[in-house]
DSSP file (Angstrom, degrees, kcal/mol; ACC not computed):
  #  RESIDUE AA STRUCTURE BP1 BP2  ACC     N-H-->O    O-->H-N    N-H-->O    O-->H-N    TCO  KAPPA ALPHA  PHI   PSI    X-CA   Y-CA   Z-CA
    1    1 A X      >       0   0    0      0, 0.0     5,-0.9     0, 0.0     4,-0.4   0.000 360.0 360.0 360.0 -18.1    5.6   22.0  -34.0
    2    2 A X  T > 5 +     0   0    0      2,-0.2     3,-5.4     3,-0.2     4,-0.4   0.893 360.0  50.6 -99.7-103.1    9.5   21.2  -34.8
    3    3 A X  T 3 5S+     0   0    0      1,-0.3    99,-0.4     2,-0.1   102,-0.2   0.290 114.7  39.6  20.9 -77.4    9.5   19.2  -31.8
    4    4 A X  T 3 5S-     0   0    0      2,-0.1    -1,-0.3     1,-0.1    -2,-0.2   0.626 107.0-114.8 -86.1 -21.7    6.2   17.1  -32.7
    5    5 A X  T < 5S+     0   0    0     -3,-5.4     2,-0.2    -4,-0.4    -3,-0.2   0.449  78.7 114.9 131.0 -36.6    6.8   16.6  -36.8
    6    6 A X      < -     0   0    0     -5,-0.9     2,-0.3    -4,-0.4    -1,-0.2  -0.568  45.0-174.5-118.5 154.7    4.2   18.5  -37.6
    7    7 A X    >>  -     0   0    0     -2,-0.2     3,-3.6    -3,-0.1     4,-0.8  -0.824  44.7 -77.9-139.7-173.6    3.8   21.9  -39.5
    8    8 A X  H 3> S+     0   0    0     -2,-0.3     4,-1.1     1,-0.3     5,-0.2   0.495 123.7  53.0 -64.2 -21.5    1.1   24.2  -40.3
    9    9 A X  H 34 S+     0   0    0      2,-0.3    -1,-0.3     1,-0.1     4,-0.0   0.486 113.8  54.5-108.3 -17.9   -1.0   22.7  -43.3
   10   10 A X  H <4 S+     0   0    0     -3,-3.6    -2,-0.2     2,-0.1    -1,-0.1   0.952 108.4  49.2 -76.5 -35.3   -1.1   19.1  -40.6
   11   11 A X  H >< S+     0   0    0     -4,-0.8     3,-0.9     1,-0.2    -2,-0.3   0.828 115.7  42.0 -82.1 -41.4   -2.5   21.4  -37.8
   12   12 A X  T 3< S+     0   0    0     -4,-1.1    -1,-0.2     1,-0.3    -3,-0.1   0.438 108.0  60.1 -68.3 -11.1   -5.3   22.9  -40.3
   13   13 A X  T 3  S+     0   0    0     -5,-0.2     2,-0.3     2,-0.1    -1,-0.3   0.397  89.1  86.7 -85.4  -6.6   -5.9   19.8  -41.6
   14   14 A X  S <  S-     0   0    0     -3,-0.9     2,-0.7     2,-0.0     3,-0.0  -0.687  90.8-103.8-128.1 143.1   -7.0   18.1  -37.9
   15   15 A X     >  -     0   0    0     -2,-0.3     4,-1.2     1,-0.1     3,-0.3  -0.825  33.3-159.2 -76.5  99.3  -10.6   18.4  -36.9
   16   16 A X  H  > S+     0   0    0     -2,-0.7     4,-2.3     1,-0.2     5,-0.2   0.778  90.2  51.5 -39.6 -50.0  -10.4   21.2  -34.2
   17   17 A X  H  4 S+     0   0    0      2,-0.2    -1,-0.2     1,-0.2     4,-0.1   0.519 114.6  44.0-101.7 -17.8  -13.7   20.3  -32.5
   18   18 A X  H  > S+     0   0    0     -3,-0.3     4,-1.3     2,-0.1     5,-0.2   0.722 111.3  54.1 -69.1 -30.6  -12.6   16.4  -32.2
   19   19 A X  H >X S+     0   0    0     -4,-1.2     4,-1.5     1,-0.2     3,-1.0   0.995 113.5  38.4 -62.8 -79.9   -9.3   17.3  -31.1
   20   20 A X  H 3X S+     0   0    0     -4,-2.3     4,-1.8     1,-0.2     5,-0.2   0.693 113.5  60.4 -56.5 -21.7  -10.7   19.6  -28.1
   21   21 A X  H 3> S+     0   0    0     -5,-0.2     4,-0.6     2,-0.2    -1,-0.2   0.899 112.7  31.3 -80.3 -40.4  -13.6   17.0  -27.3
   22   22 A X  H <X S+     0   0    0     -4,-1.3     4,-3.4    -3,-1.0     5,-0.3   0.669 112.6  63.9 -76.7 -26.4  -11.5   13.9  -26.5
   23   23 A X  H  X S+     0   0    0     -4,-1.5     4,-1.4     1,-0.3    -2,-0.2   0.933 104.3  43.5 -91.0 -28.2   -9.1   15.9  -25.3
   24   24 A X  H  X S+     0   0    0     -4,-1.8     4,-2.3     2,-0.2    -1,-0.3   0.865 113.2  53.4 -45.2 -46.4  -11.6   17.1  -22.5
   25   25 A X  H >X S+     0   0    0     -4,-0.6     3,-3.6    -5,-0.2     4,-0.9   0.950 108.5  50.7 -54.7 -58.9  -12.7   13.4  -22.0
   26   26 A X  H 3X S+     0   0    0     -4,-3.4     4,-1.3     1,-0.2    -1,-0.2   0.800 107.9  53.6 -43.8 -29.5   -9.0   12.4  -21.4
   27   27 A X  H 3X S+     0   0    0     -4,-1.4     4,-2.2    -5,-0.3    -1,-0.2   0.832 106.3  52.3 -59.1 -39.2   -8.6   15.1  -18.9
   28   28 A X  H XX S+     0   0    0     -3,-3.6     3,-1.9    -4,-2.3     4,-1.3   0.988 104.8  52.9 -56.1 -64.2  -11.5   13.9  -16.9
   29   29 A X  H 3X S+     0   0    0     -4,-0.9     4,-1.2     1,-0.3    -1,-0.2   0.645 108.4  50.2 -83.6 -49.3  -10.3   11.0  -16.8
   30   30 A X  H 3X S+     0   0    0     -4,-1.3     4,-2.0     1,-0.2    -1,-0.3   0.842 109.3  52.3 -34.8 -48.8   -6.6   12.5  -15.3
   31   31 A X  H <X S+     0   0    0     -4,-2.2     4,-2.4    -3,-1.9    -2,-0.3   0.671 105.4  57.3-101.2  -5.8   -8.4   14.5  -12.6
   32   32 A X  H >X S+     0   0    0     -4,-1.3     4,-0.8     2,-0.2     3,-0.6   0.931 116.3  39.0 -60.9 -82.0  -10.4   10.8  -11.4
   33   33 A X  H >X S+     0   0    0     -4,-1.2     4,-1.3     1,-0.3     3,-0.7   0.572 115.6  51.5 -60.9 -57.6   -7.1    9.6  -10.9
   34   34 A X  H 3X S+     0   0    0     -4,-2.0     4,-1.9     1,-0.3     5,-0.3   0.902 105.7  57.9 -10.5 -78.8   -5.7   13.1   -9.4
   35   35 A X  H <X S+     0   0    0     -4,-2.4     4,-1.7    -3,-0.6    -1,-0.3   0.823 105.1  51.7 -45.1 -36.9   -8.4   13.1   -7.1
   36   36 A X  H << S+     0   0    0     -4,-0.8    -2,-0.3    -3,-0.7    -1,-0.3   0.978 116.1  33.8 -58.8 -57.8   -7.2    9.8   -5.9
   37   37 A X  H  < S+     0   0    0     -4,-1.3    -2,-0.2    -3,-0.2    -1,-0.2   0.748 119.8  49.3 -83.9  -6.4   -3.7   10.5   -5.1
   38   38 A X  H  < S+     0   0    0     -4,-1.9     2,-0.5     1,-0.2    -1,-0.1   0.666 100.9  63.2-101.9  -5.6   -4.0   14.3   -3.9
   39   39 A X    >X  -     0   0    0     -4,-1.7     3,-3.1    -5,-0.3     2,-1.4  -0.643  65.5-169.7-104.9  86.2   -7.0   13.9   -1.3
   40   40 A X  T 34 S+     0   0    0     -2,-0.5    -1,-0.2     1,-0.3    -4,-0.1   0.173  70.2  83.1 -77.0  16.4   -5.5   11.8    1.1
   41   41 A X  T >> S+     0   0    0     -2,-1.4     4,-1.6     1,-0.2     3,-1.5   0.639  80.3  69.6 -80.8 -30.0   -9.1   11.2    2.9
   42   42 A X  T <4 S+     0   0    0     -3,-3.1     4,-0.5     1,-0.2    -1,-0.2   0.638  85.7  57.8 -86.1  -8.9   -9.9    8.6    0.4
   43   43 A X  T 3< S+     0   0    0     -4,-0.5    -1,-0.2     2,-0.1    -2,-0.1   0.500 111.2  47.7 -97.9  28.7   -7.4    6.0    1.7
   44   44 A X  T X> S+     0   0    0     -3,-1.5     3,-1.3     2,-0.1     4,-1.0   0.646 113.4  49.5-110.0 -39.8   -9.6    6.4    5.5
   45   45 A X  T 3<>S+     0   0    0     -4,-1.6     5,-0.9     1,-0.3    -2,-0.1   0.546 115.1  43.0 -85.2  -4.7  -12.8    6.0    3.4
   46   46 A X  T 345S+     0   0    0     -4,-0.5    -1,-0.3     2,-0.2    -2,-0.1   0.344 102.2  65.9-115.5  28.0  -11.1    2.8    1.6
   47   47 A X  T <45S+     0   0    0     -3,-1.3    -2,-0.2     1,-0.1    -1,-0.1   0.744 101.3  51.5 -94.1 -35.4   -9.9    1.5    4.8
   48   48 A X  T  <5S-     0   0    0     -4,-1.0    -2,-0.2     1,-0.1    -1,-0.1   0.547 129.6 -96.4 -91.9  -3.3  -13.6    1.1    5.6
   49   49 A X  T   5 -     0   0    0      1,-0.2    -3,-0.2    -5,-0.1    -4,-0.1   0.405  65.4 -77.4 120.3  -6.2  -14.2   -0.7    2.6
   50   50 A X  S   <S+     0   0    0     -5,-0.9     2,-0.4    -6,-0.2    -1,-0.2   0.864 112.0 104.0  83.9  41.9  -15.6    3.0    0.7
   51   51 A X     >  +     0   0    0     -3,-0.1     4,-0.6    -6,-0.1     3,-0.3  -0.863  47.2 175.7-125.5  99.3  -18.9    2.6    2.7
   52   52 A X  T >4 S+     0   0    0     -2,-0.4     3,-2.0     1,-0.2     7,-0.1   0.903  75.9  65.3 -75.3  -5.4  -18.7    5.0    5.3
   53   53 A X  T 34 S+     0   0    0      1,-0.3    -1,-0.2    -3,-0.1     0, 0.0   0.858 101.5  60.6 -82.4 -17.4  -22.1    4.5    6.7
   54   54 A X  T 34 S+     0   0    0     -3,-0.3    -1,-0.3     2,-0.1    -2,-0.2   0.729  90.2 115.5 -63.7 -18.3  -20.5    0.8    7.5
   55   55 A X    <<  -     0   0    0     -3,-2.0     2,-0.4    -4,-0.6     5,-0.1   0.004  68.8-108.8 -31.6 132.6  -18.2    2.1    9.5
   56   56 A X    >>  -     0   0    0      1,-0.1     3,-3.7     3,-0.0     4,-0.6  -0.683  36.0-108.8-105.3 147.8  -17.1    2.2   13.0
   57   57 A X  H 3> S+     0   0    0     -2,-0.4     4,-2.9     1,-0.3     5,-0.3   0.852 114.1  65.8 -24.8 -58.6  -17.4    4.9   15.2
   58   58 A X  H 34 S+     0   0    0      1,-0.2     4,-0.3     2,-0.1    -1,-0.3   0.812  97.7  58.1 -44.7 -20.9  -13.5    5.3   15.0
   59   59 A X  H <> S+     0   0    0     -3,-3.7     4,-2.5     2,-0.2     3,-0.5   0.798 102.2  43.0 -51.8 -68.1  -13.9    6.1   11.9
   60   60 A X  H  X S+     0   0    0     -4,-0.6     4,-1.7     1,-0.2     5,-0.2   0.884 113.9  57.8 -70.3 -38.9  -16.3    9.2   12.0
   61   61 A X  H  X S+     0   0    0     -4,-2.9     4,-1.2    -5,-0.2    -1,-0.2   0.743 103.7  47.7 -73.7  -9.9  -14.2   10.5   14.9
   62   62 A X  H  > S+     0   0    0     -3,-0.5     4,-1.4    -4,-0.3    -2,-0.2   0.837 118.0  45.9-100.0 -49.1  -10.8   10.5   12.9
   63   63 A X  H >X S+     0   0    0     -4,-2.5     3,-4.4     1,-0.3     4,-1.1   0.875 107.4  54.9 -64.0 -82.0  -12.8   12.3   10.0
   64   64 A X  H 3< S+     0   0    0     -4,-1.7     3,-0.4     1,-0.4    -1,-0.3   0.623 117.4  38.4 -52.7 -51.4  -14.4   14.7   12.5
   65   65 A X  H 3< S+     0   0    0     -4,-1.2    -1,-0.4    -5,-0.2    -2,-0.2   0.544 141.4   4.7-111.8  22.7  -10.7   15.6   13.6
   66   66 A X  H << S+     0   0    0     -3,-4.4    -2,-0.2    -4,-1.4    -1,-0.2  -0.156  86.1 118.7-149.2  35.7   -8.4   15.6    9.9
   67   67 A X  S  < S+     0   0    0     -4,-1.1   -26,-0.1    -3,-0.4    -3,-0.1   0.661  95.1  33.0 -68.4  -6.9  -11.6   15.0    7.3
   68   68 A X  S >  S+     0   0    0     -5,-0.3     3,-0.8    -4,-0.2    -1,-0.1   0.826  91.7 134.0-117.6 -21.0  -10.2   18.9    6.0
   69   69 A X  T 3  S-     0   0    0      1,-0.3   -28,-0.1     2,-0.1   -29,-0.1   0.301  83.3  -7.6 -14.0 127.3   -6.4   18.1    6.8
   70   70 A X  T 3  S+     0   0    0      1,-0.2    -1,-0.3   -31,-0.1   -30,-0.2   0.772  88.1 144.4  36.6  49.0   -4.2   19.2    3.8
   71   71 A X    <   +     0   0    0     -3,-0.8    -1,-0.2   -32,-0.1    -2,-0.1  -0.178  34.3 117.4 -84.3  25.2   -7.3   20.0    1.6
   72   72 A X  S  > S-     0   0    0      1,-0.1     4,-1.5    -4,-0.1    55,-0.2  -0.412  74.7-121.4 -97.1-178.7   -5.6   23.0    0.0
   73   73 A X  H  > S+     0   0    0     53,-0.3     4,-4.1    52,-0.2    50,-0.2   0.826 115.2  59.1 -91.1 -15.7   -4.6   23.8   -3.7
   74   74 A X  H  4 S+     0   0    0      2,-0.2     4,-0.5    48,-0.1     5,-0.4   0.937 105.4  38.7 -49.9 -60.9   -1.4   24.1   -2.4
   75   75 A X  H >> S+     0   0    0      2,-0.2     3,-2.6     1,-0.2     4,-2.0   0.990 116.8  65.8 -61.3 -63.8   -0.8   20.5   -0.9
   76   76 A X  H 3X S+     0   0    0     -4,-1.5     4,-1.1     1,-0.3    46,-0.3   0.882 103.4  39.8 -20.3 -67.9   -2.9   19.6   -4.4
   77   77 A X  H 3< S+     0   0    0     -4,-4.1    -1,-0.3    44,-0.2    -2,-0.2   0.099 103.3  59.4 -96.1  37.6   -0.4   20.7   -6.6
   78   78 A X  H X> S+     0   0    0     -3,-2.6     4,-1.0    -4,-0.5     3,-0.7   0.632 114.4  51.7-110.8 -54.7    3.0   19.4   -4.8
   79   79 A X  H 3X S+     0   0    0     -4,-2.0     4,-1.7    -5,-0.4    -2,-0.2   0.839 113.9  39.0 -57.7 -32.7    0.6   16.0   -5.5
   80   80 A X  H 3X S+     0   0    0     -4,-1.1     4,-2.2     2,-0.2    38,-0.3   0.935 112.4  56.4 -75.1 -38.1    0.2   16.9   -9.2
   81   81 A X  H <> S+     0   0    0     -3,-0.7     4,-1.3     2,-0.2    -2,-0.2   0.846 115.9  37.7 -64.5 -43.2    3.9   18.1   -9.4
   82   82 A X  H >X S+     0   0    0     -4,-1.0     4,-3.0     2,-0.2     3,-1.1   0.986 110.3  60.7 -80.7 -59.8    4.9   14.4   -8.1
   83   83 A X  H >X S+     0   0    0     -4,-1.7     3,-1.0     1,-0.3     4,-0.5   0.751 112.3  40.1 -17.0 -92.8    2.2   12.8  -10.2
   84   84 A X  H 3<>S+     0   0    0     -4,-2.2     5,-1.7     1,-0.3    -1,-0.3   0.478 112.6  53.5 -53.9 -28.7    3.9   14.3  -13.4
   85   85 A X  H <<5S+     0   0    0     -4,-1.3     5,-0.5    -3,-1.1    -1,-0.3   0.778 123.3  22.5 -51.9 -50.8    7.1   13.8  -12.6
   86   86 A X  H <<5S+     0   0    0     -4,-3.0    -2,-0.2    -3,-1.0    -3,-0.2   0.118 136.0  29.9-121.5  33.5    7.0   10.2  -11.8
   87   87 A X  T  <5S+     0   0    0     -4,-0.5    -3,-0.2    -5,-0.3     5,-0.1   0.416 123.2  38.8-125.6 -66.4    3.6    9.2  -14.1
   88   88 A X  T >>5S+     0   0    0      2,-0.2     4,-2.1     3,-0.1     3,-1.5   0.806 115.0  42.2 -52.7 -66.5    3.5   11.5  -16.8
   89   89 A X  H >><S+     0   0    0     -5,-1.7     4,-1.1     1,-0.3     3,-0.6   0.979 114.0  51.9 -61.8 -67.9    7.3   12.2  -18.1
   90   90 A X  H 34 S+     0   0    0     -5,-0.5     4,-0.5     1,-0.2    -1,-0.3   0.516 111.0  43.5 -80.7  11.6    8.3    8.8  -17.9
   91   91 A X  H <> S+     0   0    0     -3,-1.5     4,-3.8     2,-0.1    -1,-0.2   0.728 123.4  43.9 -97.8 -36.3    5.2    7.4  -20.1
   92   92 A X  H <X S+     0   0    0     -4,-2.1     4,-5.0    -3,-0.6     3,-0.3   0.963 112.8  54.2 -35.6 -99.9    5.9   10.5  -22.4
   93   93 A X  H  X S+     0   0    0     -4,-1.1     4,-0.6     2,-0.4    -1,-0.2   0.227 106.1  44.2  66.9 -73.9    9.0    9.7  -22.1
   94   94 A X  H  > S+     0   0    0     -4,-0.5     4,-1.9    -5,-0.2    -1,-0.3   0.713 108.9  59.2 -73.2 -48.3    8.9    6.0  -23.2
   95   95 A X  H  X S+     0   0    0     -4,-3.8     4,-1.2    -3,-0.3    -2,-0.4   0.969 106.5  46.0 -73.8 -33.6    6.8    6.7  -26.0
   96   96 A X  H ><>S+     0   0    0     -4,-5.0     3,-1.7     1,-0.2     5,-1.6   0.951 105.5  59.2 -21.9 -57.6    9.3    9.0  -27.4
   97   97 A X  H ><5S+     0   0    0     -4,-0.6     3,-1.5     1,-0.3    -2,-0.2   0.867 113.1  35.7 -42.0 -61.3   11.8    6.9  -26.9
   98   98 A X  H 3<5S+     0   0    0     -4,-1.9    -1,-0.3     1,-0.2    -2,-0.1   0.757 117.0  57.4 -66.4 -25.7   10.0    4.1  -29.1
   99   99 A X  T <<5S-     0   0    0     -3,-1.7    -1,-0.2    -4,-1.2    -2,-0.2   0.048 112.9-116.3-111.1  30.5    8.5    7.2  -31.8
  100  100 A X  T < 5 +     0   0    0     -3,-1.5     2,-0.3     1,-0.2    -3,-0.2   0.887  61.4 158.8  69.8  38.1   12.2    8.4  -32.4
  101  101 A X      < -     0   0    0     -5,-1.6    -1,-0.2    -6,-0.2     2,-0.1  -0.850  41.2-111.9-119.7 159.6   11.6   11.8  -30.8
  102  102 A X    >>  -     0   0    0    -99,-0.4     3,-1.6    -2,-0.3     4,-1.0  -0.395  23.3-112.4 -93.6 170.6   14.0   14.0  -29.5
  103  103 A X  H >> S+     0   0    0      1,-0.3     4,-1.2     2,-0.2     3,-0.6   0.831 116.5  61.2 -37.1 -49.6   14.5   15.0  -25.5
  104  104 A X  H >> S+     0   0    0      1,-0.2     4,-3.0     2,-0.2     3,-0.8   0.884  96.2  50.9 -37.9 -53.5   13.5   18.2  -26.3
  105  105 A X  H <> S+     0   0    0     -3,-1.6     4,-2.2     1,-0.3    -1,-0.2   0.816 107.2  57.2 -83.0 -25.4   10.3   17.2  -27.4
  106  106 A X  H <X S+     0   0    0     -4,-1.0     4,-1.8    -3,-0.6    -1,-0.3   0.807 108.5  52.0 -62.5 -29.0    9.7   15.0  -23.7
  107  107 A X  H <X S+     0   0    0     -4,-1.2     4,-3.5    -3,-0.8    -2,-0.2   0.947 109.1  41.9 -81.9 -47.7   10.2   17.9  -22.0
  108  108 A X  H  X S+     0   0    0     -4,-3.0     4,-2.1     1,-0.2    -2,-0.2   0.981 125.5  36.7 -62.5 -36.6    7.9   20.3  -23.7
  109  109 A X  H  < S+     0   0    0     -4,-2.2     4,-0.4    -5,-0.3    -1,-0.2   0.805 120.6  51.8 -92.2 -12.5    5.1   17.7  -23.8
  110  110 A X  H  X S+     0   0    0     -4,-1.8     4,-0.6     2,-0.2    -1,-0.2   0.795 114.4  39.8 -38.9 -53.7    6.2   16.6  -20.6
  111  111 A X  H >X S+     0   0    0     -4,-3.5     3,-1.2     2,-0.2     4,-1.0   0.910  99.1  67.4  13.4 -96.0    6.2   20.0  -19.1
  112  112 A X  H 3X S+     0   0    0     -4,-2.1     4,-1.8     1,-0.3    -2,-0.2   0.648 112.1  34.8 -70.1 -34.6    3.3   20.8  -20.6
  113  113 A X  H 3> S+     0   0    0     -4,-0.4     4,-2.4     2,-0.2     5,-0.5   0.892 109.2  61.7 -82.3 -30.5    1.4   17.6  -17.8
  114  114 A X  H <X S+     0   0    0     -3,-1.2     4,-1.8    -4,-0.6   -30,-0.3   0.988 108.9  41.6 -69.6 -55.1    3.6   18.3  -15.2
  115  115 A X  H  X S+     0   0    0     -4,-1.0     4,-0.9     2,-0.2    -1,-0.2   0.854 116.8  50.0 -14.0 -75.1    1.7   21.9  -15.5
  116  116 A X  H >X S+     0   0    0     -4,-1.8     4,-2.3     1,-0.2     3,-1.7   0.888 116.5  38.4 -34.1 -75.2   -1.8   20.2  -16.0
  117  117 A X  H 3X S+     0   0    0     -4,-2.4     4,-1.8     1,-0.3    -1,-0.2   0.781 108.8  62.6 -65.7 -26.8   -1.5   17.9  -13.1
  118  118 A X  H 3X S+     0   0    0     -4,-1.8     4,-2.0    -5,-0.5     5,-0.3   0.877 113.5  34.5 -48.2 -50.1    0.0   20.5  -11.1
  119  119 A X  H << S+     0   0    0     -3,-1.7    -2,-0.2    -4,-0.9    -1,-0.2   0.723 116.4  51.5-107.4  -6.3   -3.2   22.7  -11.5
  120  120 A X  H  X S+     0   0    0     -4,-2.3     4,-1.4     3,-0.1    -1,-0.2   0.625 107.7  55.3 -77.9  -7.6   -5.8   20.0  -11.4
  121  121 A X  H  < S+     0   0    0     -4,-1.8     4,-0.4    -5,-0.3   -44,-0.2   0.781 111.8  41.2 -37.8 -61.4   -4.2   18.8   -8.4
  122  122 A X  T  X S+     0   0    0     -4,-2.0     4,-0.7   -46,-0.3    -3,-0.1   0.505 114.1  52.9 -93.0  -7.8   -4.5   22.1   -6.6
  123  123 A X  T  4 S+     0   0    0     -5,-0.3     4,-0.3   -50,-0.2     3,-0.2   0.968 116.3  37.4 -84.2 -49.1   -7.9   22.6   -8.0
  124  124 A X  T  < S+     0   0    0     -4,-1.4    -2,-0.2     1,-0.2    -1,-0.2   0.560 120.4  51.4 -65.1 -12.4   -9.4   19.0   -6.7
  125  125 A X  T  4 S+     0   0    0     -4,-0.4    -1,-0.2   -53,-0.1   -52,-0.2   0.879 115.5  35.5-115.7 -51.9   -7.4   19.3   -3.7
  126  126 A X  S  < S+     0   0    0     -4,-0.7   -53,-0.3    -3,-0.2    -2,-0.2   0.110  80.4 134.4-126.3   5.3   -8.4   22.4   -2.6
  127  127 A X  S    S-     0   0    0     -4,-0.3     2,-0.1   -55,-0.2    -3,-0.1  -0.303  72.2 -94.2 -58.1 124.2  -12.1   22.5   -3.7
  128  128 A X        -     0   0    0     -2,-0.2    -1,-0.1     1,-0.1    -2,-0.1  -0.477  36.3-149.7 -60.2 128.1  -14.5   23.9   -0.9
  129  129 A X              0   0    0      1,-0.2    -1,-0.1    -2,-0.1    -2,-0.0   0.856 360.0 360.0 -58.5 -54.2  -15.8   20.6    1.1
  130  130 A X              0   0    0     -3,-0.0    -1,-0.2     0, 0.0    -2,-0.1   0.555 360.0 360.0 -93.7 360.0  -18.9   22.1    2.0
């Protein structure tokens, strides 16, 4: 709360149940993007144009033998880990910069995504196929 500004009578003051409700949309919205950079299947499926059924037979045979390649929640969250490291801190980061806030305060709220992506990463990543 030192970090951010803000002290107890601002946080009771904030609509709890808007706060948590956007903050779910915005989340969604992280782990569409997540999903993009941690399942590396989707750059075979946009090679083909994202239609697989257009596809050519090379195609279905390269899934058939790596369509589960590096599907784990490990391999997930080394993709969230980089994701938050070089998307997250540095937009954090730069808006500090600009809202006068101190380092301290990029790391925790920095951190605090690096976490996030870290474990929606390994959750999308690592999500049973079948």
């Amino acid at each position: 709360m030192k970090e951010a500004g803000l002290n107890y009578a601002d946080l009771k003051a904030s609509n709890l149940i808007k706060t948590l409700g956007v903050s779910f949309i915005y989340a969604f919205f992280v782990a569409f993007i997540l999903q993009m950079l941690t399942i590396h299947q989707y750059g075979a499926i946009g090679m083909v144009g994202g239609d697989p059924t257009i596809a050519k037979a090379s195609y279905s045979e390269f899934m058939a033998d790596y369509g589960n390649a590096f599907r784990t929640f490990k391999h997930g969250a080394l993709h969230g880990l980089i994701a938050g490291l070089f998307m997250a801190i540095p937009i954090i980061g730069t808006n500090a910069l600009y809202e006068q806030r101190s380092f301290k305060y990029t790391l925790i709220a920095g951190g605090y995504w690096v976490v996030c992506c870290m474990i929606m990463g390994g959750i999308i990543c690592g999500w049973p196929l079948n």
